[in-house]
C-alpha positions in Angstrom: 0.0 0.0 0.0 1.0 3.3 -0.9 2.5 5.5 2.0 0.3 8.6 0.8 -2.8 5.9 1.0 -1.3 4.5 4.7 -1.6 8.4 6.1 -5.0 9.1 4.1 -6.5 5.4 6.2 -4.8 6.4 9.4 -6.0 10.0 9.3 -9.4 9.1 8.3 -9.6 6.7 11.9 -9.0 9.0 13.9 -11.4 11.0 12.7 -14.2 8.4 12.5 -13.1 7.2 16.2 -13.3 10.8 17.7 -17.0 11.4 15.8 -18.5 7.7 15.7 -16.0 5.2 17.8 -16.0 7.4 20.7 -19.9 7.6 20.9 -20.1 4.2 19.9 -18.0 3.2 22.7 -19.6 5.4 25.6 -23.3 3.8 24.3 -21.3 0.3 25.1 -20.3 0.8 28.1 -23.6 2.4 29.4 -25.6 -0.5 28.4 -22.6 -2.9 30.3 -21.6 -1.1 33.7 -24.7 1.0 34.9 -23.0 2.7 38.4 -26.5 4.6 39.8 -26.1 7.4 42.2 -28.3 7.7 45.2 -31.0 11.0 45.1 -32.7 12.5 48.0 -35.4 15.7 48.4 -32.6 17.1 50.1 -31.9 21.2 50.4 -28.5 22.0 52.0 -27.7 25.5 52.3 -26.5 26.7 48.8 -24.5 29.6 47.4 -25.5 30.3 44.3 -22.2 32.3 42.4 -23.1 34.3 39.7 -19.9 35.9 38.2 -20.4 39.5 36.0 -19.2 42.0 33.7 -21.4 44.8 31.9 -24.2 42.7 32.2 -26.6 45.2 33.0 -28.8 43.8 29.8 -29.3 40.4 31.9 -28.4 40.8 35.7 -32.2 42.5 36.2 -33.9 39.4 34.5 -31.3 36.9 36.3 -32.2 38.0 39.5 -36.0 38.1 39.1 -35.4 34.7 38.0 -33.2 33.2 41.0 -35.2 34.7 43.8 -38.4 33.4 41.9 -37.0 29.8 42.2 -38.8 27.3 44.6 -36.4 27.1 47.1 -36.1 27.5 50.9 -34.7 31.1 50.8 -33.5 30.3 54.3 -30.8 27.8 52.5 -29.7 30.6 50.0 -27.4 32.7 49.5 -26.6 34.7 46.0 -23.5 36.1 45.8 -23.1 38.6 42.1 -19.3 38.8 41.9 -18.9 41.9 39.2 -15.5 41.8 37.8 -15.2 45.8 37.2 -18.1 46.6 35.6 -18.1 50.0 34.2 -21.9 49.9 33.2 -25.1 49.8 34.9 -24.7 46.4 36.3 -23.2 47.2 39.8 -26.3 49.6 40.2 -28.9 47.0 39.1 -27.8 44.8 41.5 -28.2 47.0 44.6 -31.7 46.7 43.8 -31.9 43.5 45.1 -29.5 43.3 47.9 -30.6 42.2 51.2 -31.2 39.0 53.4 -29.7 36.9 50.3 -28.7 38.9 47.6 -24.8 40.2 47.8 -22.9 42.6 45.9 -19.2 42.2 45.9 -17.1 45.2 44.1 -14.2 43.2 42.4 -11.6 45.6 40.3 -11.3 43.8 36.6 -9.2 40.8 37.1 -11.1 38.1 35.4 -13.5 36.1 35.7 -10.8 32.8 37.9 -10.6 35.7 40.4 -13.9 36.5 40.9 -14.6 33.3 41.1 -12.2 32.4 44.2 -12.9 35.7 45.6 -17.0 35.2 45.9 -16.6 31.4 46.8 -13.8 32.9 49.6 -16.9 34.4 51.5 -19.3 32.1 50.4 -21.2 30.1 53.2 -23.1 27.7 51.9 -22.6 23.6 52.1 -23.0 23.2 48.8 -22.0 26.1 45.4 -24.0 26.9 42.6 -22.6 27.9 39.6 -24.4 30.3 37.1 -23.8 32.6 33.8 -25.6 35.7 34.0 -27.9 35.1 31.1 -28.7 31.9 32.3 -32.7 31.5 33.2 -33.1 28.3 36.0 -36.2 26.3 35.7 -38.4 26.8 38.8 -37.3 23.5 40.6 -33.5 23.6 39.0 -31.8 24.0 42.5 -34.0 21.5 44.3 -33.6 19.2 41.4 -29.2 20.1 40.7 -29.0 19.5 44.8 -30.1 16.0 44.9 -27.7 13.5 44.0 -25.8 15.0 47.2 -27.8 12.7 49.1 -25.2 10.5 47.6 -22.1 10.6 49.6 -20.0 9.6 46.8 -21.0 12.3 44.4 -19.1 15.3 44.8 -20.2 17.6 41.3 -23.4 17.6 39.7 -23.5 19.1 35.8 -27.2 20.3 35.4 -28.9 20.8 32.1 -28.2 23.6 29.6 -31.2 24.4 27.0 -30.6 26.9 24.6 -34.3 29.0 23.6 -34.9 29.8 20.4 -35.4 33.4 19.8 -36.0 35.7 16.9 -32.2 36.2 16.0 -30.6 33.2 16.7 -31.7 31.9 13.3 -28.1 32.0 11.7 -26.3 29.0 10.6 -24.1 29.4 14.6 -27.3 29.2 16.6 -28.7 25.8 14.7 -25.1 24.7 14.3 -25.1 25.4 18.3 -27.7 24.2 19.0 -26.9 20.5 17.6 -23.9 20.6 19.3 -25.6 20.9 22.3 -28.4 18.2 21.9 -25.6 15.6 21.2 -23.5 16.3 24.3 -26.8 16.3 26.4 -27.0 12.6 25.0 -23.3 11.9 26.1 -23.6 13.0 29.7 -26.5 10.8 30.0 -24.9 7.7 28.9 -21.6 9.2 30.9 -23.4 9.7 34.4 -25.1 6.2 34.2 -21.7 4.4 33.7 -19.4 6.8 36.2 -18.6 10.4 35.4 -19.7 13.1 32.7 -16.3 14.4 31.0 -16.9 18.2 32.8 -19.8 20.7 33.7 -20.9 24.0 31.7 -20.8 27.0 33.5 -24.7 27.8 33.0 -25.8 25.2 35.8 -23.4 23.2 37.8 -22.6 22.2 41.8 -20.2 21.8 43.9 -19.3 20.6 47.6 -17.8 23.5 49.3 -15.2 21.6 50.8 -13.9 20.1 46.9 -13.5 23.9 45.3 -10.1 24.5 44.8 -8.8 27.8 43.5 -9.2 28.4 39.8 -6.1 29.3 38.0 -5.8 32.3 35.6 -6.6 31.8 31.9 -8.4 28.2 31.5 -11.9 27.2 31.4 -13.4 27.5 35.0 -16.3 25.3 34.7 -14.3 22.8 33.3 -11.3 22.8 35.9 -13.3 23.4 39.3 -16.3 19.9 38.2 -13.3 17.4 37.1 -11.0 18.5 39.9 -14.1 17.0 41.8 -12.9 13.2 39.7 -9.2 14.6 40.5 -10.3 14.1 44.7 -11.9 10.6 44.2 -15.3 12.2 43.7 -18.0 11.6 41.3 -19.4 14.2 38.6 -22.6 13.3 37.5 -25.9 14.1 35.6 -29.0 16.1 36.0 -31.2 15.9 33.2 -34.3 17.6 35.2 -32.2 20.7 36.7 -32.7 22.6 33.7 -31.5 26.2 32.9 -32.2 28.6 29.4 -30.0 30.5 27.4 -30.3 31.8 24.1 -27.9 31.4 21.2 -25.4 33.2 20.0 -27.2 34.7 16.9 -24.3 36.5 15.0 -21.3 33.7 13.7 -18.7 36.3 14.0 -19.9 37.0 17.8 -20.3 32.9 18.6 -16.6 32.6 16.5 -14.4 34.3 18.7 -16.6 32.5 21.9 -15.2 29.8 20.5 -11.7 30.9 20.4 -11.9 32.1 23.7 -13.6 29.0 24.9 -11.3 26.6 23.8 -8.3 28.6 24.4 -8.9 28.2 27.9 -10.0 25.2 27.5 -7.0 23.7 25.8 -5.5 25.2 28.9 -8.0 23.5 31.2 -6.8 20.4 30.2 -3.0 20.9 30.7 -4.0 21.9 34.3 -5.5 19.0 35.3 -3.0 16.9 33.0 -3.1 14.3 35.8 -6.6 12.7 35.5 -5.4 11.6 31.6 -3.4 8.4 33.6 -5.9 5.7 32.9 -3.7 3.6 35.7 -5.1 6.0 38.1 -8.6 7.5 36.8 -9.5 4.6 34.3 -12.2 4.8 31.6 -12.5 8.2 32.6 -8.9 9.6 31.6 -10.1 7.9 27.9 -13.2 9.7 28.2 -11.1 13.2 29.2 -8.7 12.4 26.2 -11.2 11.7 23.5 -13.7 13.9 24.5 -11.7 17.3 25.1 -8.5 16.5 23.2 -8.4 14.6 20.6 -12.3 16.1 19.5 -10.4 19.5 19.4 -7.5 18.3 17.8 -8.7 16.0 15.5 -8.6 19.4 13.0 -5.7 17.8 12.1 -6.5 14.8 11.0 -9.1 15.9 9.0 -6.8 18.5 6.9 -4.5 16.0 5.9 -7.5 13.9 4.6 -8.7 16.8 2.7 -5.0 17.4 1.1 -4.8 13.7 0.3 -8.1 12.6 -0.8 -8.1 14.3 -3.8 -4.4 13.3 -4.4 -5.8 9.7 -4.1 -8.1 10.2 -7.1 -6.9 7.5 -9.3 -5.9 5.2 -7.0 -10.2 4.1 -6.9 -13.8 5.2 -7.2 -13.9 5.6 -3.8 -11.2 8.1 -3.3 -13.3 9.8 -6.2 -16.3 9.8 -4.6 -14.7 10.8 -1.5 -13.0 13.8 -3.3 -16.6 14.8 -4.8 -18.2 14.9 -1.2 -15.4 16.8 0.1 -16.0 19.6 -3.0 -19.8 19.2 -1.7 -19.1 19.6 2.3 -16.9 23.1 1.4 -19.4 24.3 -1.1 -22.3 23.8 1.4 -20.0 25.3 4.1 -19.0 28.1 2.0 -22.8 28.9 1.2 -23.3 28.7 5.0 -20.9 31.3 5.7 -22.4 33.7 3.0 -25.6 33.5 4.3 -24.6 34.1 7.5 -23.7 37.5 6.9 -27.0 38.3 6.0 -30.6 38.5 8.0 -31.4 35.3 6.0 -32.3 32.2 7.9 -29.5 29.4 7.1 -31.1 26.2 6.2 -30.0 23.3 8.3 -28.3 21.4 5.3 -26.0 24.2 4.8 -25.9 25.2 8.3 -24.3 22.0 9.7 -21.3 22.4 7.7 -20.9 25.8 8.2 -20.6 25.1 11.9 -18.6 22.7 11.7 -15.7 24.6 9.7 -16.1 27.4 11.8 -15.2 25.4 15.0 -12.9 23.7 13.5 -11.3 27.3 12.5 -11.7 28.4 15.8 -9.4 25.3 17.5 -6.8 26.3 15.3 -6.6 29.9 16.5 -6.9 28.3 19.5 -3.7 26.0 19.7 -2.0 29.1 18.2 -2.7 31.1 20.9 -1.2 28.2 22.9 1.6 27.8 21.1 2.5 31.3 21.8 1.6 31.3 25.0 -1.7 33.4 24.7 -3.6 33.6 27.7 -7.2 35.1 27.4 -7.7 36.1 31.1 -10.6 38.6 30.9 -13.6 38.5 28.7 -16.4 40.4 27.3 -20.0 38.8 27.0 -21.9 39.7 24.1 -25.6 39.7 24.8 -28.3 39.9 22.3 -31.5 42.1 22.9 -33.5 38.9 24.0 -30.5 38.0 26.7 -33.0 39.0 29.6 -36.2 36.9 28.3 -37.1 34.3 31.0 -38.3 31.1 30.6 -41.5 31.7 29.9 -41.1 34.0 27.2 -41.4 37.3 28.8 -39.3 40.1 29.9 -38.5 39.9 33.2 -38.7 43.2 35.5 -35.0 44.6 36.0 -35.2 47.5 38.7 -38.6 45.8 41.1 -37.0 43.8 43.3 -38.9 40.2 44.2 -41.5 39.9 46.8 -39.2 37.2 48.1 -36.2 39.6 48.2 -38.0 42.1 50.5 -39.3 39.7 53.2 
């Protein structure tokens, strides 16, 4: 066999292990070793950290929403860390201060020191974890707090849903959107065997006595629920403690989220190296590599398949096919792209592979920036017009303090 045909095969199974083997593999092994987690109508005090900067378009609604939720107030405390916000946000927020709202005044350090600075005067048994644009379902902390019943369970990863909205219909938002539905999926089947890879930073928990400080520059949601594994701890899955965002609706917004989030990420990883020794951590360290390395990396892979395909054409008909369908995916993608930068609505078919480039895009900035030693420490949300809808819809107040607040 030709070597050009030896690194087309190789390249292409990598590729189809980090896409279909992976999955394939996770499916297996929930169906083979089920490891259930014990759940209780528990409510231990919480702290509920909500970290924030300029986000006076969604810390009104936020607010409304968490002192809304159906939990003992008597058990909660909300701490709004605001990183130097130069906006209205600090203002907004003393609205709502009292018996379990807090403000703390940070100066602009990031969001890692925000973090460690609100969960240093934090109280509660048990932290929340929260975006500011993120609306919890009624019962989310009552539902996110339960498998703490279970001794062994030290993390819980709740359940992000992204809202559809009148401008998230760019080929991002569906592209996001998918993305999200299929890692839903995975931390099912992930929880039922042992531990999901990591949490997102829209709903997770946390024992108090696991946090460990955040360092500057990586993915904080990421490092704080799998140093949980790193301390002989389970992380597991809450399907019914769900939170709403909306999408990203512009692709050159959602693109550089992307480089910032895998940036840090990529980071992530390299601090918590350790829990990749599968003679330690097991199934999970193959989990951690496929899942957050060799996904991102597998960019790779997948250019040297599109350089050799087509260099392959008359070594068969498949390599010819293959080279057609390639020409097809980049077209499609391409189209995506264009209509992207216009108020059109991206259909799925064209959408998809947009998406998929631009991700793929993104990782490579991304590995650049850690190859020069880049770190993205601070960060500025973007927040659509619909950013402070709740879950029902409407738009929350964002000056009227709860009912609940004021008693």
């Amino acid at each position: 066999m030709p070597l050009l045909e030896i690194i087309c095969l190789t390249s292409l199974a990598v590729v189809l292990y980090a896409y279909v083997g992976f999955p394939v593999l996770i499916l297996l092994r929930s169906w083979i070793w089920q490891r259930p987690f014990r759940i209780s109508p528990i409510t231990p005090r919480i702290s509920l950290v909500i970290c924030a900067h300029n986000e006076e378009k969604s810390i009104g609604a936020k607010l409304e929403n968490v002192l809304a939720l159906d939990y003992p107030p008597e058990h909660l405390e909300v701490l709004i860390a605001s990183d130097g916000s130069s906006d209205g946000t600090e203002e907004i927020v003393e609205q709502f201060t009292g018996a379990l709202v807090r403000l703390l005044r940070l100066p602009r350090r990031g969001k890692a020191a925000a973090l460690n600075a609100a969960v240093e005067q934090a109280s509660g048994e048990i932290l929340v974890f929260s975006d500011a644009n993120s609306m919890y379902a009624p019962d989310a902390l009552r539902k996110i707090v339960q498998p703490f019943a279970d001794e062994r369970v030290g993390g819980v990863a709740g359940n992000q849903v992204y809202r559809k909205s009148s401008e998230d219909s760019g080929a991002a938002a569906a592209g996001e959107r998918g993305y999200w539905n299929f890692d839903r999926w995975m931390k099912r089947l992930q929880s039922s065997a042992g531990n999901v890879v990591s949490a997102t930073g829209a709903i997770y928990a946390v024992r108090r006595s696991l946090y460990c400080e955040v360092p500057e520059g990586v993915t904080d949601d990421f490092v704080t629920s799998t140093r949980v594994i790193q301390q002989g701890y389970r992380l597991v899955f809450a399907e019914n403690a769900t939170c709403h965002e909306p999408v990203a609706g512009l692709a050159r917004a959602e693109f550089g989220r992307k480089v910032r989030v895998i940036t840090r990420g990529l980071r992530g990883v390299l601090a918590v190296r350790g829990l990749l020794n599968p003679l330690r951590y097991g199934s999970y360290s193959l989990q951690l590599f496929s899942h957050k390395v060799l996904r991102r990396l597998v960019v790779f892979p997948m250019m040297v398949l599109a350089v050799t395909i087509p260099l392959l054409w008359s070594s068969g008909v498949h390599y010819q096919v293959a080279t057609v369908l390639e020409g097809m995916f980049c077209i499609a993608a391409l189209a995506g792209w264009l209509l992207s930068r216009t108020e059109s609505k991206t259909p799925r078919v064209l959408a998809v592979p947009f998406f998929f480039c631009m991700v793929n895009v993104a990782v490579l900035c991304a590995v650049w920036n850690i190859c020069r030693g880049r770190r993205i420490v601070v960060w500025n949300p973007h927040r659509t017009s619909e950013s402070s809808v709740g879950v029902s819809g409407k738009v929350a107040p964002v000056l009227q303090p709860s009912r609940k607040q004021a008693t």
